[in-house]
N, C-alpha and C positions, 0 to 999 in steps of 0.2 A: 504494500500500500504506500501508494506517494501522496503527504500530505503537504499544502500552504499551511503555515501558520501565522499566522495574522493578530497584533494587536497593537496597541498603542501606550503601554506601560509605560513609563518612566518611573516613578515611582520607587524607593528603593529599599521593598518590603515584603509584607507576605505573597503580593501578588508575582513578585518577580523570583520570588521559591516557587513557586507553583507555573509559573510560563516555566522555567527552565528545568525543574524535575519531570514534566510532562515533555517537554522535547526530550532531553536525556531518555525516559522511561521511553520514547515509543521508536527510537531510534536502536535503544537498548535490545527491543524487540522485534529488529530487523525491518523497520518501516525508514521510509524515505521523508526527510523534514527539509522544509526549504521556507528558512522563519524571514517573513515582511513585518518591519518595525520600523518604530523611531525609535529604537533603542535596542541591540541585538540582546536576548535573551540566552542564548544555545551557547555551549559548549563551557569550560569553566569558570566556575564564578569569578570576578573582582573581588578582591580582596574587600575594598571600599566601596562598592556598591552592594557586598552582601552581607552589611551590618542589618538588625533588626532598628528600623527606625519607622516613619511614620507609614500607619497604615491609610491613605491618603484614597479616596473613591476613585479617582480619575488619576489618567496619563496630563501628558500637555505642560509638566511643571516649568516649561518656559512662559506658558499664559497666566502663571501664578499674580503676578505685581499687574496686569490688566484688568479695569473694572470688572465685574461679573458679566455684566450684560455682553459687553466685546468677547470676553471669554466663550461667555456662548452660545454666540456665533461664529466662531471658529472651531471648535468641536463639530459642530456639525458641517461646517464647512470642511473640514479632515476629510471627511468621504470621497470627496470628487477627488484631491489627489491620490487619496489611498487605493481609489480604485482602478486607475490608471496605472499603480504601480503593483496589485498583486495581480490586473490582465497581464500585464509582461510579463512577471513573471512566473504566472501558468503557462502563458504559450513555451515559454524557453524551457519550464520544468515538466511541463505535462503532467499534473495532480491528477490524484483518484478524488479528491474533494477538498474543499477547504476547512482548518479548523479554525474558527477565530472566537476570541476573550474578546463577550464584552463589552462596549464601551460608550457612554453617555451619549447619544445623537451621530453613531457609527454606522452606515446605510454601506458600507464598501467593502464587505463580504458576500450581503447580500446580493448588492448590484454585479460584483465580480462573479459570483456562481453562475448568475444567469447568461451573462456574456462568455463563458466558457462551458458552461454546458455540465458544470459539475455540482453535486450535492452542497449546501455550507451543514456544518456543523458547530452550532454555535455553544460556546461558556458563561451560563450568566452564573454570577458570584451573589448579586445583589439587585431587585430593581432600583435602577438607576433614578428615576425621577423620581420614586419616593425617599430615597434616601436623600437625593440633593435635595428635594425639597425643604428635609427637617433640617438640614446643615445649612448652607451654605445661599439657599434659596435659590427658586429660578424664574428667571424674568420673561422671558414662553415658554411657560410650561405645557400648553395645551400643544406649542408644537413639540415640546419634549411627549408627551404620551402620546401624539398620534403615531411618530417616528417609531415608538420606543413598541407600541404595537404591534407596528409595518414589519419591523426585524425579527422580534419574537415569535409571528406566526408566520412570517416568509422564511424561516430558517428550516431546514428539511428535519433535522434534529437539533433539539434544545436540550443540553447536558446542564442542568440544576446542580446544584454544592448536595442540599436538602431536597426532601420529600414536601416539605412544609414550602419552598421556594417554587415548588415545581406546583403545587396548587394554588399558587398564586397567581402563577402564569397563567393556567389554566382558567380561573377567574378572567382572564385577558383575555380570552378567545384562543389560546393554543391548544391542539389537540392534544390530548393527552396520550396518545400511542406515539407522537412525537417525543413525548419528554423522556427524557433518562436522566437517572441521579449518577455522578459520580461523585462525592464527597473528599475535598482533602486527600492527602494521604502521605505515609512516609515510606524511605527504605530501609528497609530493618535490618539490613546487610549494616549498619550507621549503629543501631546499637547491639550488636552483637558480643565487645566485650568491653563491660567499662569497668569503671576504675573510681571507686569512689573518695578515696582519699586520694586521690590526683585530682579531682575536681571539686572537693574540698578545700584543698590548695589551691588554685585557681580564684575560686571565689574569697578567699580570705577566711574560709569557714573554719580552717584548720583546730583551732582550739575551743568552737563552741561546743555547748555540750546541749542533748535534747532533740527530739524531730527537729527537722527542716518544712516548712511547711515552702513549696515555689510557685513561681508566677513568671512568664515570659510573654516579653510582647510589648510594644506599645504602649503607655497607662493613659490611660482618659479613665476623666473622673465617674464614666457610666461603668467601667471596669468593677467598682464598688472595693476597691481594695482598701479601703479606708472600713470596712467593717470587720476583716480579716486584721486591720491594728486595732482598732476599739475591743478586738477580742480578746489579742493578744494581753492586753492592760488587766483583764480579769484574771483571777485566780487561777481560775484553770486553768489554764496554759501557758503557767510560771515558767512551765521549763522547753516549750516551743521557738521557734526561730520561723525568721521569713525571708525568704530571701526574692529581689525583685530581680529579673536579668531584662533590661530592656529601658528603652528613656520615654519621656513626653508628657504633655504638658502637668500633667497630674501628678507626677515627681517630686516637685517641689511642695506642694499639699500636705502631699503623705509623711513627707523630713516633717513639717513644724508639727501635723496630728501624732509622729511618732514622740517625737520629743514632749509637746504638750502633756503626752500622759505617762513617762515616764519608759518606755521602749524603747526608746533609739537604739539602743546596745542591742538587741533583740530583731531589728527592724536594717536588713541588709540591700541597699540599693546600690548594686555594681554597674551601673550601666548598660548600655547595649554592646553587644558580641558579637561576630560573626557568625549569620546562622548557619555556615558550617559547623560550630562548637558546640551547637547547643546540645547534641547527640551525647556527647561526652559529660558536657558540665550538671546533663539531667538526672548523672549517676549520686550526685549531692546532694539531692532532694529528698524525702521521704513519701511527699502526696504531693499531689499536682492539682492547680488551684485552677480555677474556673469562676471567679463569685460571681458573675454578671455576662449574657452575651445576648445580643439581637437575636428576634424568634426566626430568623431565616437559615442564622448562617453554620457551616460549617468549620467549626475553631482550629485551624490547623495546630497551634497549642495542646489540644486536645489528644489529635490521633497521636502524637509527638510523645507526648506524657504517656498515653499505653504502650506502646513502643517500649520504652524504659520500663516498662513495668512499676510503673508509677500507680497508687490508686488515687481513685478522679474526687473530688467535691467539684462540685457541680447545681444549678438551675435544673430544677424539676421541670420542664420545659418540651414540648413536641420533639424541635428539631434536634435535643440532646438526647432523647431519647429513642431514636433511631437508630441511634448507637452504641446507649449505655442502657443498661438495667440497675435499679436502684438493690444495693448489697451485693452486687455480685460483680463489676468492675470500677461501682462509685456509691459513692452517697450522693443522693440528690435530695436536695433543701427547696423549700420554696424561694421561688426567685425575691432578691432583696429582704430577707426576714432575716434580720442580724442575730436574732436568739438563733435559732433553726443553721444557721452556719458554723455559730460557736460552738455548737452541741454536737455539730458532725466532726469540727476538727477534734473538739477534745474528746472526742471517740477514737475516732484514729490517733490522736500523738498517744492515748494513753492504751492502745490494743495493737501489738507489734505484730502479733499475728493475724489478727484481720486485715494491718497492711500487706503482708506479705501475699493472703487470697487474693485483695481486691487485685493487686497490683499483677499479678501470677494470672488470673481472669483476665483484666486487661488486656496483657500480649497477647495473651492466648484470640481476644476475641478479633485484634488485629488481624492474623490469621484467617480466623471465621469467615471473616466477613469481606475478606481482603481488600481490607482498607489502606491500599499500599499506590505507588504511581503505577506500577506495571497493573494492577486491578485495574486501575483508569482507563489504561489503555484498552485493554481487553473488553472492558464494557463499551469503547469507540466501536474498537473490531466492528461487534455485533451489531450497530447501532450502524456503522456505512453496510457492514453485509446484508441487515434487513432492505435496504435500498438498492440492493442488486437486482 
């Protein structure tokens, strides 16, 4: 199979782990990739471009410092170039279909399939116009969801992160024999042997004593890790630690709430890493934190943490729960209920062997369910084969 892939990332974050683990995995698996960007994705990472920093909606970060409204209008003006440059280079590459991520007011997958005569298979992570909407606002928005419709249902396959994403769509008018879930995923070949007092070391944890409770990723204040330190402050979980691996703008928050209540010792924000590292430094951790996520998405954090054999605390939630079962690779709390989160960590820091089931489950369900990049692919396979 000879695939275009197609997106418009810049962005230098979870999105561009996931463009370039999905070229690597489908390539890995003897497929032809021939990646159209403003920003090459494929082959290996930057060192500096593949720190965990801002999880950002959109490509385009040159249109950052332009008012919103100019902004976007050039977003959607992307298409007409973009699609001039993946017809060339289908004619020269000659695809089996195009796969493209994606992106806010992006009509030049769909418009290039048709001019070549091949299937799109499209990646939504997010709808796009609801989420700009609540951020960032959009000033035609009525032409953001007519577009945003036009692609959704003119794409031959729609690949959803969630289950819960993909009935939304569907809410839109996409057929649903069209949609396919692929979720996230990691290589597990990545945590095969770790090392936990090397990554101990690393993070500076070397002489704490107690769980590790972790969190990677981006912080925004909806992350809710500011109840994960108001919990820390209580008794129970005198002898807990927390460690942050990741920056943003909620960083700073969380120092003076740690400090306010007397944690800061307790309360570990190392910065962002390379997300090549993270495989290794996840062997530091005890539980893998989750307190807060959007009902659509698939936390790539998440599969990452099962992976290491991490167990999950977690949002009782749809789209988490398509992945996790509550007791057997997480606790899941009601979303935002700060009693109900405290009550799960101080279960786990103080039950060494229920961490070791959750966590043991976890991997295991990695596996299962094969939540991996090479799954990804594989669920494409079928998804252009059905179209044969």
């Amino acid at each position: 199979m000879k695939l275009l892939y197609h997106h418009r990332t810049q962005a230098e974050d979870g999105q561009a782990v996931h463009i370039r683990s999905m070229i690597q995995a489908l390539e890995g698996l003897g497929h032809g990739v021939k990646e159209v960007a403003l920003v090459s994705r494929g082959g290996a990472p930057q060192a500096k471009a593949d720190l965990i920093q801002e999880e950002s909606s959109g490509g385009l970060r040159s249109l950052l410092r332009i008012p919103n409204c100019a902004r976007e209008i050039a977003e959607h003006m992307y298409s007409v170039p973009a699609k001039g440059r993946l017809v060339r280079a289908g004619r020269e590459f000659g695809p089996d279909g195009i796969y493209e991520r994606y992106a806010f007011g992006n009509r030049a997958g769909l418009w290039a399939s048709k001019e070549l005569g091949v299937p799109l298979v499209l990646e939504v992570n997010s709808p796009m116009v609801l989420e700009l909407s609540k951020t960032r606002g959009l000033y035609f928005s009525k032409l953001g969801e007519r577009v945003e419709k036009e692609i959704f249902r003119g794409a031959d396959r729609v690949c959803v992160v969630t289950g819960v994403l993909g009935e939304t769509l569907v809410q839109m008018g996409v057929d649903p024999d069209r949609v396919v879930v692929t979720p996230n995923g990691v290589c597990l070949d990545q945590y095969a042997h770790p090392d936990r007092e090397a990554a101990r070391r690393d993070l500076g944890l070397e002489n704490v004593s107690g769980p590790v409770l972790g969190f990677v990723g981006w912080v925004r204040d909806w992350h809710r890790l500011d109840l994960v330190i108001e919990a820390l402050a209580g008794g129970e979980l005198r002898d807990a630690q927390l460690v942050i691996i990741g920056g943003g703008p909620a960083i700073g928050d969380l120092a003076a709430q740690a400090q306010a209540l007397g944690v800061a010792d307790r309360v570990h924000l190392v910065g962002p890493r390379l997300h090549a590292e993270i495989p290794a430094l996840l062997a530091a951790m005890d539980v893998g934190l989750v307190p807060a996520i959007n009902p659509y998405a698939s936390p790539l954090k998440l599969h990452e943490y099962m992976a290491a054999g991490l167990p999950v605390i977690a949002p009782d939630q749809p789209n988490l729960r398509e992945v996790l079962q509550h007791e057997r690779e997480a606790l899941l709390v009601q979303p935002g209920d700060g009693a109900a989160l405290l009550a799960a960590c101080q279960r786990l820091v103080s039950d060494a062997p229920l961490r070791q089931a959750l966590g043991q489950a976890a991997r295991q369900s990695i596996l299962d369910q094969d939540l991996t990049w090479e799954g990804n692919v594989r669920r494409v396979e079928r998804a252009l084969g059905d179209l044969s």
